[in-house]
Structure formats: C-alpha cells, structure tokens
One Martini backbone bead per residue (centre of mass of N, CA, C, O) as a GRO file, in nm:
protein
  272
    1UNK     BB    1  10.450  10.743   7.586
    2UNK     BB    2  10.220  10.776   7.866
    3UNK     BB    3  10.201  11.068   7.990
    4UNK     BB    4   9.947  10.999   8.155
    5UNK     BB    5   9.790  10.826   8.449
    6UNK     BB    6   9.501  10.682   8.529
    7UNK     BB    7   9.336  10.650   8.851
    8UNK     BB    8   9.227  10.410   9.055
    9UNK     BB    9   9.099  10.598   9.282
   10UNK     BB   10   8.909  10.775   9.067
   11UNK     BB   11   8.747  10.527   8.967
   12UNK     BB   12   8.631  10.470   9.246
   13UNK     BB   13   8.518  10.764   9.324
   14UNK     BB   14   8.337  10.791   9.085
   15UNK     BB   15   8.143  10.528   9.125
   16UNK     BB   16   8.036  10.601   9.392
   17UNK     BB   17   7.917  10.872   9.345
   18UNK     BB   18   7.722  10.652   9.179
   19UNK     BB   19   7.627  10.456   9.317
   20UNK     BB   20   7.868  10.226   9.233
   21UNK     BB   21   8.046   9.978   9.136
   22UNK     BB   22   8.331   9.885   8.991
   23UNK     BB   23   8.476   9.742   8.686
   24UNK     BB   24   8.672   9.452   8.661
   25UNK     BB   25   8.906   9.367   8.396
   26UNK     BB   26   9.033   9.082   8.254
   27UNK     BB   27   9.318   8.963   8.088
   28UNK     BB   28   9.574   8.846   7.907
   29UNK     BB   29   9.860   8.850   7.735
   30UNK     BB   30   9.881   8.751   7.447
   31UNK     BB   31   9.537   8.725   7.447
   32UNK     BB   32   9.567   8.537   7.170
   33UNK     BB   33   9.754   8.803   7.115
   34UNK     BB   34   9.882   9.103   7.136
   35UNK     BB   35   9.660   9.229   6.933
   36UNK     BB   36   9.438   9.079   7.059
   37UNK     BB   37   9.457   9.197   7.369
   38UNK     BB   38   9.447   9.530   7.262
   39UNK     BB   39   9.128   9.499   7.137
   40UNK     BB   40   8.982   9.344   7.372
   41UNK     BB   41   9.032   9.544   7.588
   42UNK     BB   42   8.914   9.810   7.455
   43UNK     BB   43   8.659   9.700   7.443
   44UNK     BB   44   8.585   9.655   7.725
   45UNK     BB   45   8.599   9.940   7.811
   46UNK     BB   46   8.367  10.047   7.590
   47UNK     BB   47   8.153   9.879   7.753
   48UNK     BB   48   8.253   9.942   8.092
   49UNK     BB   49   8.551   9.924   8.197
   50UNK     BB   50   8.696  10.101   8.491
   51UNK     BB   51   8.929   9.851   8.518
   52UNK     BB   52   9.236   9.708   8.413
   53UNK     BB   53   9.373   9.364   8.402
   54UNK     BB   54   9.704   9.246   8.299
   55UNK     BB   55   9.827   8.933   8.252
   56UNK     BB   56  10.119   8.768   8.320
   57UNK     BB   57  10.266   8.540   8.190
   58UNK     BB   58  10.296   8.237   8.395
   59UNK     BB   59  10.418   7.874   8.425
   60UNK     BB   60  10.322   7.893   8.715
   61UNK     BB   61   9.957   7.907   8.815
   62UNK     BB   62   9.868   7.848   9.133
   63UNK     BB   63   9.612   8.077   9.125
   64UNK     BB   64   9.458   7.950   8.840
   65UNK     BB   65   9.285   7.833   8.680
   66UNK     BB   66   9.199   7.686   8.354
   67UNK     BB   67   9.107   7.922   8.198
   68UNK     BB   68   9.377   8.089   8.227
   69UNK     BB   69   9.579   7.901   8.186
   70UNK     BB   70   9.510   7.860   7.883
   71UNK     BB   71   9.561   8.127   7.816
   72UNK     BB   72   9.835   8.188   7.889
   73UNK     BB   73   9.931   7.900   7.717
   74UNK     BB   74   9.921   8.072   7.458
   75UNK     BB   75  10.091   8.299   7.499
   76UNK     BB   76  10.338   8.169   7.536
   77UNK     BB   77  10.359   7.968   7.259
   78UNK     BB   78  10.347   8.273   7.123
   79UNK     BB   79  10.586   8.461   7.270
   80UNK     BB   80  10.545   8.616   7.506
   81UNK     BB   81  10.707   8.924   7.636
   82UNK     BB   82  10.720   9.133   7.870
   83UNK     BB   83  10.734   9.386   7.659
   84UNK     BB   84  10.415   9.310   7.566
   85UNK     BB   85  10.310   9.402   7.803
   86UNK     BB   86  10.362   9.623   7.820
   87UNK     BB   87  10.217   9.727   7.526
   88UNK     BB   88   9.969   9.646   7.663
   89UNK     BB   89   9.929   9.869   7.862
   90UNK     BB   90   9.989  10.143   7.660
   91UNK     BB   91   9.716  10.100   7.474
   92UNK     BB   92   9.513  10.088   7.746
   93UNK     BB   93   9.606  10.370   7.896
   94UNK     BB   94   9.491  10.543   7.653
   95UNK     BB   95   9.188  10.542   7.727
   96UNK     BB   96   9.217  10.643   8.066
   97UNK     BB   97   9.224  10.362   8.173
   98UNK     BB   98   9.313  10.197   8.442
   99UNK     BB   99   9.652   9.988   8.424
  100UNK     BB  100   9.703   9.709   8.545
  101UNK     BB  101   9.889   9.459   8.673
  102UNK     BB  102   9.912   9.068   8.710
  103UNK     BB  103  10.170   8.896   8.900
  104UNK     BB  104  10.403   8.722   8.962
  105UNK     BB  105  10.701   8.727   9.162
  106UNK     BB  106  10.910   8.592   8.935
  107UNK     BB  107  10.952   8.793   8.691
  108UNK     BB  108  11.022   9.052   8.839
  109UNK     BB  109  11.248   8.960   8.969
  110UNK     BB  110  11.389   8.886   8.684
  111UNK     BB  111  11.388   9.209   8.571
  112UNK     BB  112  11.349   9.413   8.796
  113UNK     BB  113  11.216   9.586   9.000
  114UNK     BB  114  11.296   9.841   8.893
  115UNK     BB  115  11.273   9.848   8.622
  116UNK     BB  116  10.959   9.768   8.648
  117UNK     BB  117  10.854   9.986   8.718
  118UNK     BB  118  10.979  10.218   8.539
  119UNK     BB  119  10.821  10.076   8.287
  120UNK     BB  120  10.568  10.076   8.374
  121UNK     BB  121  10.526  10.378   8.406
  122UNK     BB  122  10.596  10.445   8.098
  123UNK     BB  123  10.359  10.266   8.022
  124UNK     BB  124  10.099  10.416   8.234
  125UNK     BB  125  10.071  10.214   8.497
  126UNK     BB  126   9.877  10.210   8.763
  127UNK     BB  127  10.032   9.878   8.847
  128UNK     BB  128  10.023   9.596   9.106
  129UNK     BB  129   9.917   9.267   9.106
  130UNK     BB  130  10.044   9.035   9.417
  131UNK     BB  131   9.935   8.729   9.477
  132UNK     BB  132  10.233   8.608   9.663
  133UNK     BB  133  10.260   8.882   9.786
  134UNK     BB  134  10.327   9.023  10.128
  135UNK     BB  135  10.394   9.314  10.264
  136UNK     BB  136  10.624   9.196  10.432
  137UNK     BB  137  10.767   9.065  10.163
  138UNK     BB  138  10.757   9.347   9.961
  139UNK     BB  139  10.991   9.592   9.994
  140UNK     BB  140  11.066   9.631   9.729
  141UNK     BB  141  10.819   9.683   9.570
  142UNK     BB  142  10.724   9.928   9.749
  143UNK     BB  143  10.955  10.133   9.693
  144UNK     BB  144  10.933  10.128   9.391
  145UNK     BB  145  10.658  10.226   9.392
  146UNK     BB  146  10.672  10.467   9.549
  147UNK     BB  147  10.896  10.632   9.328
  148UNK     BB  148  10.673  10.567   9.070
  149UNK     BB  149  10.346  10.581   9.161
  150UNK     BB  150  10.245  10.297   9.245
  151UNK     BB  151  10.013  10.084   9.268
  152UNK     BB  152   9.945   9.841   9.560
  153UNK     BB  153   9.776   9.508   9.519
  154UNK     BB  154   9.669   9.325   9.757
  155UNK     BB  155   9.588   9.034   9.948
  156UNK     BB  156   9.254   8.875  10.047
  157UNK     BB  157   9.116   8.640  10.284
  158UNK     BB  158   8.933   8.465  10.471
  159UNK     BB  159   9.216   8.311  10.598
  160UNK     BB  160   9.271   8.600  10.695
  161UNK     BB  161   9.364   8.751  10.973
  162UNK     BB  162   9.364   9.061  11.113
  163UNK     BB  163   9.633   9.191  11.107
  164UNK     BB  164   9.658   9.103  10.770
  165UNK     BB  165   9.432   9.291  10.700
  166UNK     BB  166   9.562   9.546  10.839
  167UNK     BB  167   9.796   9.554  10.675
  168UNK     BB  168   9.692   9.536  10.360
  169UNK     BB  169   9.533   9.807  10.404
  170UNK     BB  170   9.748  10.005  10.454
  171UNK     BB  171   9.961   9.926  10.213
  172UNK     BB  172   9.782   9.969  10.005
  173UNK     BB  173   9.709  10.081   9.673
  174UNK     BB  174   9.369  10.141   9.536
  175UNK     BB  175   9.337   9.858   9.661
  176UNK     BB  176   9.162   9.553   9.778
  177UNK     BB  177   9.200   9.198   9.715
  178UNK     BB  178   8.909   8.967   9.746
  179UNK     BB  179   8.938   8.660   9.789
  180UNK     BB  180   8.631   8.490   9.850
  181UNK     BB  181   8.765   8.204   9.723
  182UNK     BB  182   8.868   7.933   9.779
  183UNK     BB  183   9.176   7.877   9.566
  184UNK     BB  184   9.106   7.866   9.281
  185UNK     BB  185   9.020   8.061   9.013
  186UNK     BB  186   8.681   8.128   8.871
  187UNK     BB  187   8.398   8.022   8.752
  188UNK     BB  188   8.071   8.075   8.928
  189UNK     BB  189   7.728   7.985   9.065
  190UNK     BB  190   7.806   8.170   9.319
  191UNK     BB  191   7.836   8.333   9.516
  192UNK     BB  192   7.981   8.398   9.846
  193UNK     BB  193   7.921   8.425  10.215
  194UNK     BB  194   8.289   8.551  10.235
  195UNK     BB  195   8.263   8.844  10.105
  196UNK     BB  196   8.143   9.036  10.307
  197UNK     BB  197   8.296   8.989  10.568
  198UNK     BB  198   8.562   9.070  10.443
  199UNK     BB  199   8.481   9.360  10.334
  200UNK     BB  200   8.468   9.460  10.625
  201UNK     BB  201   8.726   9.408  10.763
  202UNK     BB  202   8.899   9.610  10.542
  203UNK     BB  203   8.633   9.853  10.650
  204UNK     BB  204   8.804   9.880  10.910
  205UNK     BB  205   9.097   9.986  10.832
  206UNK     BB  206   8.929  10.192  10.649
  207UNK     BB  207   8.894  10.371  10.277
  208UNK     BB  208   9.002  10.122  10.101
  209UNK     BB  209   8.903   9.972   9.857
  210UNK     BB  210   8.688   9.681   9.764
  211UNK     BB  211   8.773   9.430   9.551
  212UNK     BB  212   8.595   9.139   9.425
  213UNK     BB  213   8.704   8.781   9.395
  214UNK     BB  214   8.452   8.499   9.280
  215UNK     BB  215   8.322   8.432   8.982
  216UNK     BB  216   8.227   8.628   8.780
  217UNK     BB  217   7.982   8.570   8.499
  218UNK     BB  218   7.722   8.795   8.521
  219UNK     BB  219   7.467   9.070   8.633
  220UNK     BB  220   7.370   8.924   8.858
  221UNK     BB  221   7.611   8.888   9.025
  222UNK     BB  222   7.733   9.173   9.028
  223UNK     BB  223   7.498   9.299   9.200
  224UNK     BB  224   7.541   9.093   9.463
  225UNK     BB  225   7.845   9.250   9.493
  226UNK     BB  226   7.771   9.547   9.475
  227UNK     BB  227   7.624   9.553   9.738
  228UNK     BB  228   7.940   9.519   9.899
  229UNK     BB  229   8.143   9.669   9.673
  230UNK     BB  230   8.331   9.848   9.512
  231UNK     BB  231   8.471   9.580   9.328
  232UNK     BB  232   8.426   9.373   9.035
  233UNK     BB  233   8.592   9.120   8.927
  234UNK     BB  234   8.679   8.983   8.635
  235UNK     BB  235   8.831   8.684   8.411
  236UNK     BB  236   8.746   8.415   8.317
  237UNK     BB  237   8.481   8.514   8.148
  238UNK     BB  238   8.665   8.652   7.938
  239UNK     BB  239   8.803   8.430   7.852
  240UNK     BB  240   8.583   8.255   7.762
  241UNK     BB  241   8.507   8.431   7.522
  242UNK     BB  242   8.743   8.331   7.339
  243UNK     BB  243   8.790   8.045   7.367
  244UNK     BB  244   8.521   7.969   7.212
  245UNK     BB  245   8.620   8.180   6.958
  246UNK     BB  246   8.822   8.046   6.823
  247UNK     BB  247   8.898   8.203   6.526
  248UNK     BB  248   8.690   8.444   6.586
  249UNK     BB  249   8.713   8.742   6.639
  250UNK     BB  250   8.462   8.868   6.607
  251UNK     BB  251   8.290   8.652   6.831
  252UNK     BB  252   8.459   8.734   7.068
  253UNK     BB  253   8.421   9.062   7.050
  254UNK     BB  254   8.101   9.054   7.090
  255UNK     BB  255   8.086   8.888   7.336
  256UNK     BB  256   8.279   9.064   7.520
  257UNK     BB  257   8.061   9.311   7.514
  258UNK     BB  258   7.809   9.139   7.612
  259UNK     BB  259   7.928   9.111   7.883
  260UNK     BB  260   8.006   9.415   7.967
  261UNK     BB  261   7.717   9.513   7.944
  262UNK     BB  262   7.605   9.348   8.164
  263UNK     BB  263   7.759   9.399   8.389
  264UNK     BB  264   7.799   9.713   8.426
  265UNK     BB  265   7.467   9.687   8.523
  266UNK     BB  266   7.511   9.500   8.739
  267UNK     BB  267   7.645   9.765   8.912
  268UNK     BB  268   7.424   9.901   8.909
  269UNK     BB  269   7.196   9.754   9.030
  270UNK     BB  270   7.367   9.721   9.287
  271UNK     BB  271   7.352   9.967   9.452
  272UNK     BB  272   7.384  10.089   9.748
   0.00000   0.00000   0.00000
C-alpha cells in the first residue's frame, strides 16, 4: 500500500504560488479496462494534471452525461470490481498527484462506510467527491472522512441557497466542487456566466480552493475559467479521447497526453 498520501490542499496551494489554477483531470476506473485505465491516468499526471480524479462506475448515473455514461459501462460490462478501483488509485496516487474518487453514494454505502475510508486511505486516496449526498445528509461519510484523514469534497451549483454555499464551504476539506452547469455533465463550447458569480459566493464563506466543472475541453476555455477559479475540472474531454480511439491504445494515449498538454498551457495562460 502507499505509504504516504499527496495533499490535495499542497496541490492547490503549489498552483496559486505560481499563480495559476490546478488542473483536475478525470477518467472512470476499469475504462477502457483496469490496467488501461492506470496507463491512462499515469499519462495524464506525466503531461501535466495536478489532481486526478477516478470515477467509481455505477449502473445508474444520473448526473453524468452520455460521455461518461459510455465510458461506465463499458467498465461495468468489462466486469470492473469496487477492489480494481481501490488498485487503480493505488497505481495512481504512486505518482506523488493527489488521488482522490468520485461516487454515487449508493456503491459506498452498500461497500461500508468505514470499510471504505480506511480501504480508501490505505490504497493512498485523497478522499472522495460525492455528486448526490450534502454535507447535511453526509455525517457518515464525513466522520468517517475525519477519522481517516480524507478530504471530502461537496458539490454546489447555481441553485445552490447562500445557507448550502455557506454549509458546503465549511464541511467541505480540499476543495469544493462548483458544478456550474445546470443538468448533466459534458463538454461544452463556452464558458457559463454563471461559474464566475457561484465562485465568489463560495470565496465568500471562506478560502477553501474552488475548482470548476463546467464541461472544459481545451486550452483556451481552461484559460477562461482559470482566470477566476482555483481548479479546472476536466473529464469528458479526456473520456473522450479514448472513446474515439477504441482498440487502438497508442493512439488514445497520445491524444490523451497531447489534450493534458493543451489544458496544462491553458491553466497557467489564464493566471491571475
């Protein structure tokens, strides 16, 4: 197991040093199969991703897009397993990046909280991004979180009150995750106007880093969303480049380097 765990908070406060956002990049575990899925993210970090986030595949994505959604089940239907998701956090969080999951929280549930912190910590991870449950309704997860030194990071959105920014900013440890998308997740061609104002309500309660999914997928829109947030998710995008190159792994894998290149550049041109 991995012995010591990289901070996702020393992640965000390396990039501000350099004044410049975190680049968050993301794949779902076992796609395209488990051993491709820890080459892939390995590239990621080698090109350039400051924080990896892997998703935990599960049968019912209700706030994933069709992306992503493909990318699952294909995971699933390959027979990927809760244990191969711990192995591939294990292989990536070797790398020194911050390694954190993203789950529904029916998997974690039905696996053991506690079980699954303490699996979770000893396999190296970071913590864990948790789309459908709210700091309200989370205090399992959140003392487990606590017991075993793991960031947990909540979601909020447009519609999300001043009270839920005000909460979500509080419980959360490592970042907070600004969905600033309404609906389901995915690459878009533009920016929101509504990632800007959702970033300061919650640089209002606080100076927890604030890392933006808003459905980035190159250089220059990275550039635009770093020019006011802590971190750029990505995961589409890189789902994407698998997806297009299925069955040939060499040419997924240097899309997928030659995307992580791109974005990188575009974090640090976007400095503020």
């Amino acid at each position: 197991m991995t012995s010591t765990t990289a901070s996702t908070t020393q992640a965000f406060d390396k990039a501000r040093a350099e004044g410049r956002s975190a680049l968050v990049g993301y794949l779902p575990a076992g796609f395209p199969t488990v051993e491709g899925s820890i080459t892939a993210l390995r590239a990621m970090v080698e090109a350039g991703c400051d924080v990896i986030e892997i998703g935990l595949p599960y049968s019912d994505p209700v706030m994933d897009g069709p992306t992503i959604q493909a990318a699952a089940q294909q995971a699933l239907e390959g027979g990927v397993r809760t244990a191969d998701v711990l192995r591939v956090v294990e292989a990536v969080a070797e790398t020194g990046v911050p390694t954190l999951v993203m789950t529904y929280w029916n998997p974690i549930e039905r696996y053991g909280v506690e079980r699954w912190a303490s699996d979770l910590a000893k396999s190296g991870g970071a913590g864990m991004i948790t789309p459908d449950i709210t700091p309200d309704h989370g205090s399992a997860w959140i003392d487990a979180a606590d017991a075993h030194d793991l960031d947990k990071v909540f979601l909020v959105a447009p519609s999300s009150t001043d009270d839920r920014v005000a909460m979500t900013a509080a419980e959360s440890r490592g970042f907070v995750y600004a969905a600033a998308v309404m609906g389901v997740t995915g690459a878009r061609d533009a920016s929101s106007d509504l990632a800007g104002p959702l970033v300061e309500r919650v640089r209002a309660n606080g100076d927890i880093p604030v890392a933006v999914g808003i459905g980035v997928s190159n250089g220059d829109q990275a550039a635009d969303v770093a020019a006011y947030a802590d971190g750029v998710i990505v995961g589409s995008a890189f789902v994407r480049c698998l997806l297009d190159h299925a069955g040939d792994q060499d040419a997924g894998l240097e899309a997928l380097r030659a995307l992580t290149t791109d974005l990188a550049e575009g974090v640090r041109r976007g400095a503020r």
